[in-house]
Structure formats: structure tokens, C-alpha cells
N, C-alpha and C positions, 0 to 999 in steps of 0.2 A: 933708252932703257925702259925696260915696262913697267908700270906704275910711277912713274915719275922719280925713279930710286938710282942715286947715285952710286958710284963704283964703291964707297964707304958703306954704303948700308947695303951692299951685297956683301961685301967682305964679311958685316958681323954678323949676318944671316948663317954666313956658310961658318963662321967657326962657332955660330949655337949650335946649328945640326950638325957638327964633328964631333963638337963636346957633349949632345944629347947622348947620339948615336954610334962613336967612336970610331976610329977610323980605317979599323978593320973591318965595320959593317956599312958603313957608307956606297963603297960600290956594289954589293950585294942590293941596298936600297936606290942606287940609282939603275939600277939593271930591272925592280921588281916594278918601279914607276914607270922606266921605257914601257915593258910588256904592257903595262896597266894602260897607257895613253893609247898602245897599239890595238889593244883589243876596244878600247871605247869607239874609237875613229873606224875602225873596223864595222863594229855595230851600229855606228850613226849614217855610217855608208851605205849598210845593208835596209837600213829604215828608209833614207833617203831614196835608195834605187826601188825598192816596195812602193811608197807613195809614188814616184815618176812615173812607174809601170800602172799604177791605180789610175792616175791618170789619162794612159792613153786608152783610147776607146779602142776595139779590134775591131767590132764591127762597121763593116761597109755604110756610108752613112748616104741613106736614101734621099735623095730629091722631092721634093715636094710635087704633087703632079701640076701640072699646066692651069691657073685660073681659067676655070671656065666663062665663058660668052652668056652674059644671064642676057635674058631679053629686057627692053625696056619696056619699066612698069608704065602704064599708064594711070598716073593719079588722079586725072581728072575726071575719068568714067566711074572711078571707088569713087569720088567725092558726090557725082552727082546721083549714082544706088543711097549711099547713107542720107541723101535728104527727103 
């Protein structure tokens, strides 16, 4: 059960909201919460699919070009100009 609530403390749950609400309005109120939960879930979908789609990138994702072949430095001709 959710919240940790035994079939007894649903029972008195459900006859406060009869006796709140009465019991010719109670399906009227469980049909206005269905809608209400469908349109949230609905809109956390529509959020959801928005961000997944932010995420995917369209564009073609380019390569880096090829490391080019540097020559090798020689440090020991720089060392012996700077003396």
C-alpha cells in the first residue's frame, strides 16, 4: 500500500472524502482528478520529449583533420645561438 497505510486508514480516508464531498459528488470528483493527472502526465511528456530533442545535435559532427607531421625541432642549434 502507499505510504505505508493500511486497508483501515483507507477506509476512514474514503468516508472523510464522502462525508466532505457527498456522495453524489464524489464521481464527478474522481473523473475531474482522472483528467487532471492526464493532462499533467501529458505535459511532463511533452517537456520530457522537448528536452530529449534539445539534446540530440542534427548536425553532422565533423572529424577533426589528420595531426600533422611537425618537423623535429632541433634544441640544440636554439641553445648554442642564445649563448
Amino acid at each position: 500500500m502507499p505510504f505505508n497505510m493500511g486497508a483501515g486508514e483507507l477506509v476512514v480516508i474514503f468516508l472523510l472524502v464522502v462525508l466532505l464531498f457527498g456522495a453524489k459528488r464524489l464521481p464527478e470528483l474522481a473523473k475531474s482528478l482522472g483528467r487532471s493527472i492526464q493532462e499533467f502526465k501529458h505535459a511532463t511528456k511533452g517537456l520530457k520529449d522537448e528536452f530529449d530533442l534539445d539534446k540530440i545535435d542534427d548536425r553532422p559532427r565533423q572529424t577533426p583533420p589528420p595531426p600533422r607531421a611537425s618537423e623535429p625541432q632541433n634544441t640544440e642549434s636554439r641553445q648554442q645561438e642564445n649563448s
